[in-house]
C-alpha positions as CSV (number, residue, x, y, z in Angstrom):
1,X,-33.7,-3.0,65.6
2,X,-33.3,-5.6,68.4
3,X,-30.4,-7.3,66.8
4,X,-27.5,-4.6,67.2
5,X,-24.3,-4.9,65.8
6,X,-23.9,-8.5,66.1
7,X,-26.8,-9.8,64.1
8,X,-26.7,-6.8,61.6
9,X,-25.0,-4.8,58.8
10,X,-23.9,-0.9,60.0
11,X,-24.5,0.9,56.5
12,X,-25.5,4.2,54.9
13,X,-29.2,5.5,55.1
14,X,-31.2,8.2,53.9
15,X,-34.5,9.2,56.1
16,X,-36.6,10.3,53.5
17,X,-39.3,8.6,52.4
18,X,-40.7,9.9,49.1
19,X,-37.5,12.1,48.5
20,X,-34.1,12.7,49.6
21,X,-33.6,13.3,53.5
22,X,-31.0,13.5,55.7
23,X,-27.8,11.6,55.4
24,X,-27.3,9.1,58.1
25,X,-25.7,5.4,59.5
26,X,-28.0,2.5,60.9
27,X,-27.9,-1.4,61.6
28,X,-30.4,-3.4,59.4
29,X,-30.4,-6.6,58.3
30,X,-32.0,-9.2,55.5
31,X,-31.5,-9.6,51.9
32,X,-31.2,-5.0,51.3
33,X,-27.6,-6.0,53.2
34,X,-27.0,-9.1,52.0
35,X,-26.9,-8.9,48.4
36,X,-24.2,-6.4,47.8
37,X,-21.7,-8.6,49.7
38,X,-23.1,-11.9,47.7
39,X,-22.8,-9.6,44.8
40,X,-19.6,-8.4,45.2
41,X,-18.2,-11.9,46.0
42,X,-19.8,-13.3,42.8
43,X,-17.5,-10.2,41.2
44,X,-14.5,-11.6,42.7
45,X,-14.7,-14.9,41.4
46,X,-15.8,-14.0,37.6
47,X,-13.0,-11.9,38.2
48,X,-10.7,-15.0,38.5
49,X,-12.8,-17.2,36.4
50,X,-15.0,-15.4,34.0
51,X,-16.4,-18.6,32.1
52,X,-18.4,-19.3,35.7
53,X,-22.1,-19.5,35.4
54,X,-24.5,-18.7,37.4
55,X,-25.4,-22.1,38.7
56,X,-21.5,-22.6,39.3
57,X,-21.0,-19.6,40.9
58,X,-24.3,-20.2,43.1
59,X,-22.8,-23.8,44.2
60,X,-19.5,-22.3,45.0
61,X,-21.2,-19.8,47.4
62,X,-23.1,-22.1,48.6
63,X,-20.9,-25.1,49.4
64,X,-18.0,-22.6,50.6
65,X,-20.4,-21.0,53.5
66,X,-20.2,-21.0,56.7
67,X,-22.8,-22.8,59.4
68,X,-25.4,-20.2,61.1
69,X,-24.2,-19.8,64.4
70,X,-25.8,-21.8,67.4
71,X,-28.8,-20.0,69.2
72,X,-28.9,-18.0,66.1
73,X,-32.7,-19.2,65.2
74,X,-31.4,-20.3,61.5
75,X,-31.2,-23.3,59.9
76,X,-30.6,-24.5,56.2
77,X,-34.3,-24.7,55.8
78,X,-35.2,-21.4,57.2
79,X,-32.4,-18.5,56.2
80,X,-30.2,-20.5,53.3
81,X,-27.1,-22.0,52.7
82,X,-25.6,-20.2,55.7
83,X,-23.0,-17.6,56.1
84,X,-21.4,-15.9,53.1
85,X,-17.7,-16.8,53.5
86,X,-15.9,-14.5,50.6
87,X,-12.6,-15.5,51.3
88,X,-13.7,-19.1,50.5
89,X,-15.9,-18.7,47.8
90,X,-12.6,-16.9,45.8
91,X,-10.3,-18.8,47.2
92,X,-12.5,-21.9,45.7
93,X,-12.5,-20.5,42.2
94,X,-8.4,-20.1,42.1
95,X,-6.7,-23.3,40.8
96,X,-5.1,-26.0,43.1
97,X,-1.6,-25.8,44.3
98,X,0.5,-28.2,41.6
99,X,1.1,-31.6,43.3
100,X,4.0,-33.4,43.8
101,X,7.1,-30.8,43.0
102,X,10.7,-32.4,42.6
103,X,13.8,-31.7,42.0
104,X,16.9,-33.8,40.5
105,X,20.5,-32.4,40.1
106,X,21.2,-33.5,36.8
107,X,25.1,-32.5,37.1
108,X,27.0,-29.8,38.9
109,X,25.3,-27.2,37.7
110,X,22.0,-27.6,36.7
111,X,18.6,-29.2,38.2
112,X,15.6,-30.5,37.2
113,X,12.2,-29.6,38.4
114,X,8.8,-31.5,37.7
115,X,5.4,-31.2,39.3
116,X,1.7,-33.1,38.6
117,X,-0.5,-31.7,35.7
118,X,-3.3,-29.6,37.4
119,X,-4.8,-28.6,33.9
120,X,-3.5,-25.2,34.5
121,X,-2.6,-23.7,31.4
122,X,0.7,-22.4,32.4
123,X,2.6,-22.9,36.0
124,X,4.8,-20.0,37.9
125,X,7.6,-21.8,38.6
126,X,9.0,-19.6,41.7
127,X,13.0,-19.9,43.0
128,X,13.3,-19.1,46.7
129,X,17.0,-19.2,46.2
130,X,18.0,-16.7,43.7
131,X,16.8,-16.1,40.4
132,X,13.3,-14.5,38.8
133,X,9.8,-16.3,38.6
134,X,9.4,-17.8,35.2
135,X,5.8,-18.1,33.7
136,X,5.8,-22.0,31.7
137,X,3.3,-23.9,29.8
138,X,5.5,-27.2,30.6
139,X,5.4,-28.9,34.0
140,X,8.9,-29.0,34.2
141,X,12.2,-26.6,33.8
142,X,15.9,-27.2,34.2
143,X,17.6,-24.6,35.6
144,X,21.9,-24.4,34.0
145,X,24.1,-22.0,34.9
146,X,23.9,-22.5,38.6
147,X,26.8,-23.0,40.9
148,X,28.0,-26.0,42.4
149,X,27.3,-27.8,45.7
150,X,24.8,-25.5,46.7
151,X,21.6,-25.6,47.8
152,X,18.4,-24.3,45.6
153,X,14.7,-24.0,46.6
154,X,11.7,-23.5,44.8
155,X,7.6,-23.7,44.7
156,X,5.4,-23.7,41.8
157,X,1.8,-22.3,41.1
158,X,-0.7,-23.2,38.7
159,X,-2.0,-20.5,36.8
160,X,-5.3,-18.8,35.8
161,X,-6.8,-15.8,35.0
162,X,-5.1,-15.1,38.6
163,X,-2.3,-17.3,40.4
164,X,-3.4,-20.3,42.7
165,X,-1.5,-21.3,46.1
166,X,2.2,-22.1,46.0
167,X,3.1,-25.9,46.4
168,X,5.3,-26.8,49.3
169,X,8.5,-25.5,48.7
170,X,11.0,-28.3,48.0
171,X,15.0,-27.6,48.1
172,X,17.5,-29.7,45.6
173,X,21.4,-29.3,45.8
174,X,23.3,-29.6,42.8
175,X,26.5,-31.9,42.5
176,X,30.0,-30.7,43.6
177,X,32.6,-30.1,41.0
């Protein structure tokens, strides 16, 4: 087709018309190569959320594509929503970075960390300095045992049937002796 490579899909083809032909490659394009991608993105995200319906996973794909490209000939009124953007449409679907993480020494060996509700039913709390991730239902942990005067870091994510973005990581020193 006129298009080439650009405009179209490179996928598998078979040139027989009642029965099985010869193996082959080709560039086509409309919906024959666009719904396994839409399909397999709609995978993805029941894979993170698998309460999603249809209509929710049909917005989400919709509101997370990309615009058709100038000179293309397509508009929202002709070819669709626009461009499937996959990455978006998941990342969409994953919950929200927990807000506002802090951090308060609460003596020379210990420190407090807190962060904002997201809903999430449990939070990976996540120490860059030392120490394994800790899956909690609370949103907030105190770290004890920890030595003095020294600096500790750490980020949080809220968590689903997959894990959502890290916050910002924020560093808290505990007291000296």
């Amino acid at each position: 087709s006129a298009g080439g490579p650009s405009a179209e899909v490179y996928s598998t083809f078979n040139s027989g018309l009642q029965s099985p032909g010869a193996d082959s490659y080709a560039y086509d394009q409309g919906t024959s190569m666009a719904a396994p991608h839409v399909a397999a993105a709609a995978s993805l995200m029941l894979s993170i959320d698998p309460s999603l319906s249809p209509a929710q996973i049909k917005q989400l794909l919709q509101s997370t594509a990309r615009a058709f490209p100038a000179g293309s000939g397509c508009s929202t009124s002709i070819c669709g929503a626009g461009l499937l953007d996959a990455a978006a449409a998941v990342t969409a679907v994953l919950p929200p970075a927990p807000a506002g993480l802090a951090a308060a020494p609460m003596g020379v060996s210990s420190i407090t960390w807190s962060w904002a509700d997201s809903g999430a039913s449990s939070y990976n709390f996540q120490p860059s300095t030392g120490g394994a991730a800790i899956n909690i239902a609370a949103i907030s942990l105190t770290q004890v045992g920890l030595a003095t005067n020294t600096a500790y870091g750490a980020a949080v994510a809220a968590m689903g049937a997959a894990p959502g973005p890290l916050s910002a990581t924020v560093t808290a020193y505990t007291l000296a002796a």
